[in-house]
N, C-alpha and C positions, 0 to 999 in steps of 0.2 A: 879800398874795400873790394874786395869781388863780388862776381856779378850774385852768386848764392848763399853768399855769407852776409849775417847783421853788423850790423855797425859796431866794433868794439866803445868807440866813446859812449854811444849810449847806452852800452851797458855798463862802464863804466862811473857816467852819471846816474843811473839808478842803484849801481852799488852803496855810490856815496850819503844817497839819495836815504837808503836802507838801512845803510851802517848807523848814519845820525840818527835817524826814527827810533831803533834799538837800540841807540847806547851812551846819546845828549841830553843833558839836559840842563837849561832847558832849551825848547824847538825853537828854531828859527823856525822851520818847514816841517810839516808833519806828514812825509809820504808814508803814512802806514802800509799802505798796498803794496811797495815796491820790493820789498824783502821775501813775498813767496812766490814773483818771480823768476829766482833763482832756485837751483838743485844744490845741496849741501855741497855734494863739488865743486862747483861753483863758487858757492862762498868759500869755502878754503882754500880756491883757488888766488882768486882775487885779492884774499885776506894774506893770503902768504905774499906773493910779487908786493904790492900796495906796501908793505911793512918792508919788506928789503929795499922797496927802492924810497925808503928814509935816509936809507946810504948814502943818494946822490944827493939829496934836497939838503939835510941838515947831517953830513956824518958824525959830526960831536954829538948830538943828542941820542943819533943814533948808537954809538957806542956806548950810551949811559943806561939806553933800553935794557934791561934784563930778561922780556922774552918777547913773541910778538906779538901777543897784543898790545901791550904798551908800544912796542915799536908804530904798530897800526895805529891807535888811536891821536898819536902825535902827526901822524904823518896825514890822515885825517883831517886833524884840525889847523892843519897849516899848509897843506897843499889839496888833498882830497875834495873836501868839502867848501870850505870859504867861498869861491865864487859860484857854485851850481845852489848853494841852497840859498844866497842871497839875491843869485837870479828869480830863482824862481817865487820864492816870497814877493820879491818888489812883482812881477808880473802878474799872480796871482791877486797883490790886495790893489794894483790898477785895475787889473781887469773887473775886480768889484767895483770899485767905485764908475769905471765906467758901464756895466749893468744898471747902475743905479740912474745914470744918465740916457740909458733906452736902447744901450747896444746890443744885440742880438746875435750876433757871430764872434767867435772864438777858432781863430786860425794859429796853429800849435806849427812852425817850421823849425824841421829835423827835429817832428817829437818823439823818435828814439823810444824809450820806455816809460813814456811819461802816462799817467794814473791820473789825470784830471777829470776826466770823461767819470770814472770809477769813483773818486773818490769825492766827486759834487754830483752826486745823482740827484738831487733835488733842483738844480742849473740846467739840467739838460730838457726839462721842462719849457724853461726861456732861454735857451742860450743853444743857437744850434753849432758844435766844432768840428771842428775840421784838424787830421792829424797831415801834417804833409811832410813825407820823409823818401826814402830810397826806397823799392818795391820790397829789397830784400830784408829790411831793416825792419818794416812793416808784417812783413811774411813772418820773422823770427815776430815779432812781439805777438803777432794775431797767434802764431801757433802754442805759447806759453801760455796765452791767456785760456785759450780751447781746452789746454791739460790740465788749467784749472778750474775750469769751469766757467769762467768770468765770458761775458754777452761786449 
């Protein structure tokens, strides 16, 4: 990564993060938030590469693909998705249940693009977090959030 540029993985995982919130169902992980912070470019950006490179992962299915979203959505649900959104489900319903247990901190390491803070605004009441990531990685999300308005 360079020193001025974000972390592609994490944008990445918030693609995948957004792709499923729009277009599974049903949720494992419901990051609603994660989808408008991307630019329509963006998403066709991702949505295109992400669908070709079904190629490497599964070439037979891929040659069965008829356009790309089908190509996308396969490649999604078998390389995209599976492990970022069952991360973050199992860490999300520990971290309840340890809330419930009297924990007070939430330390997010390499939280990339991650919408916890956003989308438990009711936790942030009891639950003070912490995002710890690369400066630049950081810079990129705080400045998307700004163009959206989001605090």
């Amino acid at each position: 990564m360079e020193a001025n540029q974000g972390s592609l993985t994490a944008l990445l995982t918030a693609y995948a993060r957004a792709y499923h919130a729009q277009h599974d169902t049903p949720k494992i992980f419901d990051d609603f938030l994660a989808d408008p912070l991307f630019t329509e470019e963006e998403r066709r950006f991702f949505g295109q590469n992400l669908a070709q490179s079904l190629q490497f992962f599964d070439p037979e299915r891929a040659a069965a693909c008829p356009d790309q979203a089908t190509a996308l959505a396969w490649y999604m649900r078998i390389q995209g998705g599976p492990v970022t959104l069952s991360r973050s489900r199992y860490t999300e319903d520990k971290l309840a249940d340890a809330i419930k247990q009297g924990v007070e901190q939430y330390v997010i390491l390499g939280a990339g693009m991650d919408t916890f803070a956003l989308r438990q605004p009711t936790l942030r009441e009891a639950l003070q977090v912490f995002e710890i990531d690369h400066p630049a990685t950081q810079a990129a999300k705080q400045a998307r959030m700004a163009k959206l308005g989001w605090e």
